[in-house]
C-alpha positions as CSV (number, residue, x, y, z in Angstrom):
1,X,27.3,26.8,-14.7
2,X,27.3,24.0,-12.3
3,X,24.6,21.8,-11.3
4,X,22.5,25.1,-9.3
5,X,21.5,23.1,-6.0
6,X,19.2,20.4,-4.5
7,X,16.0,20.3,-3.3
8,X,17.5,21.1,0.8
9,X,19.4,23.4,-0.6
10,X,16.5,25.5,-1.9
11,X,14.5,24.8,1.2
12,X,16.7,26.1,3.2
13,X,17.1,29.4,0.4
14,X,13.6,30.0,1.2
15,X,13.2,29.2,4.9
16,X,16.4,32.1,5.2
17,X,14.6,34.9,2.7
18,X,11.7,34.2,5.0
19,X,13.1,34.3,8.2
20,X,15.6,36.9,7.2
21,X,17.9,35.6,10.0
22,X,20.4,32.1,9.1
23,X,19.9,31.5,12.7
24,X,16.6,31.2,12.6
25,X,15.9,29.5,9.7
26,X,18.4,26.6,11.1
27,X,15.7,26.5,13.7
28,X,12.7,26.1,11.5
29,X,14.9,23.3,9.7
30,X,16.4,21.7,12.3
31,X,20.1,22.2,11.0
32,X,23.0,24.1,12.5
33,X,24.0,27.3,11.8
34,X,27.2,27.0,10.1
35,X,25.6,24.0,7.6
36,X,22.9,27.0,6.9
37,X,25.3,29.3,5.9
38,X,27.5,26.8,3.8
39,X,24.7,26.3,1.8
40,X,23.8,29.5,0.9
41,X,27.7,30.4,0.2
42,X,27.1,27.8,-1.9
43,X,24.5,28.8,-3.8
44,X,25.8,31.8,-4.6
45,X,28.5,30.5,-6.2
46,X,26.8,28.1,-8.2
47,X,24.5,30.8,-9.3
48,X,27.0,33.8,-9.4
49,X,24.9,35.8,-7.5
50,X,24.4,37.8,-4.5
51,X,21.6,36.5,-2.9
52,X,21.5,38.5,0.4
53,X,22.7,41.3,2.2
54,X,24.4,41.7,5.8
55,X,21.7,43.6,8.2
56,X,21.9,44.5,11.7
57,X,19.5,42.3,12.5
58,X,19.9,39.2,10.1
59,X,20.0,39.2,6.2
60,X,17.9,40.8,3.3
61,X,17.3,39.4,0.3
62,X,19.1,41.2,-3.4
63,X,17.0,42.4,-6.3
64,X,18.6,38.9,-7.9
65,X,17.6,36.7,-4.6
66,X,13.9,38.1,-4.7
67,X,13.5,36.8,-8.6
68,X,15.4,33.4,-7.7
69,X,12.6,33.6,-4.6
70,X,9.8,33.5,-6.5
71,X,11.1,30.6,-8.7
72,X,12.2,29.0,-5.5
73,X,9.1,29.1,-4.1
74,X,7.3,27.5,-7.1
75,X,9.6,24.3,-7.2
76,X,8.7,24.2,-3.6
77,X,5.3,24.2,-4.3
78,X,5.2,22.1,-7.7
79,X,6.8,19.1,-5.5
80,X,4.3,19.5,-2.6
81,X,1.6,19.4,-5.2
82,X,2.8,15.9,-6.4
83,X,3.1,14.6,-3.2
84,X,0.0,15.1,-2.7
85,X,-1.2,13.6,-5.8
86,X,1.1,10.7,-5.2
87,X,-0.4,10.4,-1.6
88,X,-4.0,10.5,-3.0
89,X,-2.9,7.3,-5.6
90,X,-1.2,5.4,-3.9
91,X,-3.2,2.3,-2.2
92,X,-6.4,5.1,-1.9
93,X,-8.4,4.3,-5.6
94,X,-10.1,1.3,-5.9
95,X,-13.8,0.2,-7.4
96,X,-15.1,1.6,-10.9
97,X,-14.8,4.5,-13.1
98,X,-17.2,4.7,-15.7
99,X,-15.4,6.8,-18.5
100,X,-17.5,8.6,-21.6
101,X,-15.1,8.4,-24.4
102,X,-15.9,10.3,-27.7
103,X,-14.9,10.4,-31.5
104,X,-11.6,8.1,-31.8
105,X,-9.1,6.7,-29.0
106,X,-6.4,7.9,-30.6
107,X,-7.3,11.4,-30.8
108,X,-8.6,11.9,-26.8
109,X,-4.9,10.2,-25.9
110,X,-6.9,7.3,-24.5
111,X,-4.3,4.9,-24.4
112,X,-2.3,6.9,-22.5
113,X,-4.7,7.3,-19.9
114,X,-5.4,3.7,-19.6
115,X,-2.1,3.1,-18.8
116,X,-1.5,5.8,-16.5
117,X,-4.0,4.6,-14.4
118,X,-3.3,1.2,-14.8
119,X,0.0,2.2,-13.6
120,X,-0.7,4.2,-10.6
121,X,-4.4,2.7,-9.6
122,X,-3.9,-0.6,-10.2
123,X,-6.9,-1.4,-8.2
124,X,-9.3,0.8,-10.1
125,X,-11.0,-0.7,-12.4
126,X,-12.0,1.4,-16.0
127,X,-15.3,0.8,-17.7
128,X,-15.7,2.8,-21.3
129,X,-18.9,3.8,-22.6
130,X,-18.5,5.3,-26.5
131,X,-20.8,7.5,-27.3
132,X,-21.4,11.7,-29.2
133,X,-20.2,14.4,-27.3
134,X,-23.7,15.6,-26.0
135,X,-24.6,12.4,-24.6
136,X,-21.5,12.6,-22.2
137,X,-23.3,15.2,-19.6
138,X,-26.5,13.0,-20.0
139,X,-25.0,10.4,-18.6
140,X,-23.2,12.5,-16.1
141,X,-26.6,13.6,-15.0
142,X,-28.3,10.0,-14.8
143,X,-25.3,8.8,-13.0
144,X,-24.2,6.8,-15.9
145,X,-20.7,7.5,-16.0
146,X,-18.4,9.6,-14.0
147,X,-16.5,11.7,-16.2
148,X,-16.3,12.2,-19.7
149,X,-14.7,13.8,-22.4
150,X,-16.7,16.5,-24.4
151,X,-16.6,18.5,-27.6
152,X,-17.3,22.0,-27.0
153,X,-18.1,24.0,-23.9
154,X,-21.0,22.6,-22.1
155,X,-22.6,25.8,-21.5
156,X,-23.2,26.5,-25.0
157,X,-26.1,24.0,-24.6
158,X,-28.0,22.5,-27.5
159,X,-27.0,18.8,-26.3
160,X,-30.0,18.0,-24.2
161,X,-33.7,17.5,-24.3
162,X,-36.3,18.5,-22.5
163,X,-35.3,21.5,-19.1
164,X,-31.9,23.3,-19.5
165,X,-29.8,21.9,-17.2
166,X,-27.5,24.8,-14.9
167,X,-24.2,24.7,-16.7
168,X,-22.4,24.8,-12.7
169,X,-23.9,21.3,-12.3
170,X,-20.7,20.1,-14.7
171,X,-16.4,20.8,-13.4
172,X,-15.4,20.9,-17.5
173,X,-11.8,21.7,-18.1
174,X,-10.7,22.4,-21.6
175,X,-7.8,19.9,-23.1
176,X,-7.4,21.4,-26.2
177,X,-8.5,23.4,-29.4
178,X,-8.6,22.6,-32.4
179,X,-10.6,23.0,-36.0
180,X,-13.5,21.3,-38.2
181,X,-13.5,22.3,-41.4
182,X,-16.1,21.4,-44.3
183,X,-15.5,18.9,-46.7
184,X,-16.9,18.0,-50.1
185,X,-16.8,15.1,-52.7
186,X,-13.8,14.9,-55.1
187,X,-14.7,17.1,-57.8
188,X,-16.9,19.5,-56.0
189,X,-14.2,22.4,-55.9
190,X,-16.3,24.3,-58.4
191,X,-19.1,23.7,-56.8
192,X,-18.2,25.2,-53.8
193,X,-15.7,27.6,-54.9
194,X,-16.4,30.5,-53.4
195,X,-20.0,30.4,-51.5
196,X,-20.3,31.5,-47.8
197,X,-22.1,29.8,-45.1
198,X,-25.3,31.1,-46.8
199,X,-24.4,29.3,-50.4
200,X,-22.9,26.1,-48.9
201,X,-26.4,25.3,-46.5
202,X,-28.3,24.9,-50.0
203,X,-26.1,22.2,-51.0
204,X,-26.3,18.5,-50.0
205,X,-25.5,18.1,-46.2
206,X,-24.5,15.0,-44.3
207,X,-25.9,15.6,-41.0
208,X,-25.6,14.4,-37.4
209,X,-28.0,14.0,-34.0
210,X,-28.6,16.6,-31.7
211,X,-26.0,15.2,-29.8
212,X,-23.4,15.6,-32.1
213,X,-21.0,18.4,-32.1
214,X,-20.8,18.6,-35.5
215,X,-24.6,19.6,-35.1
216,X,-24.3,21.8,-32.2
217,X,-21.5,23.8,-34.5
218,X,-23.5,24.0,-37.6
219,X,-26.3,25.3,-36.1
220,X,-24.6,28.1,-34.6
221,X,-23.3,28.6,-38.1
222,X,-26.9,28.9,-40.2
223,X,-28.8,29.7,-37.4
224,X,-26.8,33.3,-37.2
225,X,-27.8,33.9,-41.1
226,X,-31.2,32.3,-41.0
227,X,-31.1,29.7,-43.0
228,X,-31.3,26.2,-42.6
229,X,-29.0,23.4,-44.2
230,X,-30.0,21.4,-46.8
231,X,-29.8,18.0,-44.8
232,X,-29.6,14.6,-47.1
233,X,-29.0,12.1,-45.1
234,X,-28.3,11.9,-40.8
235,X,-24.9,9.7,-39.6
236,X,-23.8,9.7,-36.2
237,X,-20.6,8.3,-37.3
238,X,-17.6,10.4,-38.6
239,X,-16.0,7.3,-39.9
240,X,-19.2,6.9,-42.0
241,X,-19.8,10.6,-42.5
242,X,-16.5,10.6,-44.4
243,X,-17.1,7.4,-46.1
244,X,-20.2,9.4,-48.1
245,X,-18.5,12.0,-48.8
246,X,-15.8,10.0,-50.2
247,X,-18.9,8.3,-52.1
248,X,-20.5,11.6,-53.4
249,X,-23.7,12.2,-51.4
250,X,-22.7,15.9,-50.0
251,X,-20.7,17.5,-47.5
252,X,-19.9,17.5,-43.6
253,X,-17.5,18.7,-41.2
254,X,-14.5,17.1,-40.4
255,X,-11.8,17.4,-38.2
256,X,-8.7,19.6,-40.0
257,X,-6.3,16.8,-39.3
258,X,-8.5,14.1,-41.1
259,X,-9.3,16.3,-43.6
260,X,-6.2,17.0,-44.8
261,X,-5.2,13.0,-44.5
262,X,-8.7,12.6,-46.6
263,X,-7.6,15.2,-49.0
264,X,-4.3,13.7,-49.8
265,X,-5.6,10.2,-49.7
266,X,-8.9,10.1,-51.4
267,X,-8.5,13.9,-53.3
268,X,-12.4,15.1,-51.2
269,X,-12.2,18.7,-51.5
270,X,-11.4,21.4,-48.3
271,X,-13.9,23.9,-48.6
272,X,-11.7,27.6,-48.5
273,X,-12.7,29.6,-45.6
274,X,-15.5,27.1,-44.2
275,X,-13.7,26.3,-40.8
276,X,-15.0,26.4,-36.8
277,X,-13.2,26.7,-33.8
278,X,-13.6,24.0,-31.2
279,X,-12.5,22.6,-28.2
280,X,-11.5,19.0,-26.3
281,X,-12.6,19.0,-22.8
282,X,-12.6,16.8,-19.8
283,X,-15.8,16.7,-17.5
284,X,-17.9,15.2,-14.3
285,X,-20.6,16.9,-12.0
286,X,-18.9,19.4,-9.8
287,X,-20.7,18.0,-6.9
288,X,-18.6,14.9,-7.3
289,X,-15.0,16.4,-8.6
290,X,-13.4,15.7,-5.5
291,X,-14.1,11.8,-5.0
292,X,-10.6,10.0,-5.6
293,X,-11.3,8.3,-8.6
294,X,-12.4,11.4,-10.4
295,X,-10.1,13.6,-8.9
296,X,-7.6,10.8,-9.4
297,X,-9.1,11.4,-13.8
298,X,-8.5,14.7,-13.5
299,X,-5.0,15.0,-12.5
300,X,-4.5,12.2,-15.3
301,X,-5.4,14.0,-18.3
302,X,-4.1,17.1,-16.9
303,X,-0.8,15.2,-17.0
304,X,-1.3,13.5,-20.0
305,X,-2.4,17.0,-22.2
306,X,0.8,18.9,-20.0
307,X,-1.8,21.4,-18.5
């Protein structure tokens, strides 16, 4: 099949289904008649289709040129939704935004973010402020930052201290999913072969701050059976989380990715069946989602995690 058509060529497509009259539509796009109609002769060919029907009083669209509508209609509406992306970029952003990154740059896609705001902002400056998951909406709160990446879904809670905040204060779109699983020291496979959440809380625990995610999941985990975890030492850290359980102090959750490098690199032990569900998200206050620069951050990592 040939190239199908070009953007004024599908316009027009749709301007005709909607007008149901060639004349018409020429009116609404400010062609002639004839060019109208060569178009759409056009069309059909290239698409091997009927696309409409003679009427008394104009045209009517096929079976085959109401599906090729619909598409139509969402090209249409896909460009118009750059443009005015493009229109909110360009020459519009300037100042600071004050970005809560978590866990590591690689794994958020932060380079790529940088960049894409370098290259359509260049006037916006990007501050980074590292931090654990739950201290993200803190800050968001306090005014600290203005967006963030978080682990988990906001409204789960557990992250603050002191009065629950209302989980509408926070716009928190979800990036990805993704798994922890629990690891052990090399040669703990006995060990752990075979216990449940109940038999692996007894065992040595590297643990993390409320604000951790790796807390926040845990909890949910023991809390459910009523027991508590066996906690040896507290890391806030996953680089040095690892690094002791590499050393033999106990175990910890860890992203599956890094676990599986871990287990092929340094032979710590995947615990069988000990996995959680969690997600990558993006967040500000909603009260603030539509300033440029954060609406500007939003659009970004929509782009960048093809959302």
């Amino acid at each position: 099949m040939e190239q199908l058509t070009d953007l004024r060529t599908l316009r027009s497509f749709v301007t005709v289904a909607r007008e149901g009259n060639v004349s018409r539509a020429a009116d609404v796009l400010g062609l002639t008649q004839p060019a109208i109609s060569l178009q759409m002769k056009r069309l059909a060919e290239r698409t091997e289709l009927t696309l409409f029907v003679r009427t008394a009083k104009g045209v009517d669209l096929t079976p085959d040129g109401a599906a090729l509508l619909v598409k139509a209609e969402q090209v249409l509406g896909a460009l118009e939704d750059f443009r005015q992306t493009a229109r909110r970029m360009k020459g519009t952003v300037r100042g600071t935004l004050k970005l809560g990154t978590v866990i590591d740059p690689d794994f958020i896609r932060l380079g790529q973010f940088l960049h894409e705001m370098i290259a359509v902002a260049p006037d916006l400056r990007t501050q980074l402020t590292h931090g654990m998951s739950g201290d993200v909406p803190v800050r968001l709160l306090r005014g600290e930052i203005d967006a963030g990446y978080f682990l988990g879904d906001p409204a789960d809670g557990g992250w603050w201290s002191g009065q629950e905040p209302d989980p509408s204060a926070f716009h928190h779109t979800v990036l990805t999913k993704f798994k922890y699983r629990v690891v052990a020291p090399a040669g703990w496979r006995n060990r752990t072969s075979g216990l449940d959440w109940s038999g692996l809380a007894s065992l040595p625990w590297i643990a993390t701050p409320p604000a951790s995610v790796h807390r926040r999941l845990l909890d949910a985990q023991f809390d459910a059976l009523g027991v508590r975890q066996n906690e040896v030492a507290v890391v806030d850290q996953e680089s040095s989380m690892l690094a002791m359980v590499r050393s033999g102090v106990g175990l910890c959750l860890c992203r599956e990715s890094l676990a599986l490098y871990e287990e092929q690199a340094h032979g710590i032990v995947i615990v069988d069946g000990a996995e959680v569900e969690t997600t990558l998200g993006f967040m500000s206050l909603a009260n603030r989602q539509a300033e440029p620069s954060i609406g500007l951050a939003f659009d970004l990592v929509g782009k960048i995690w093809n959302l």
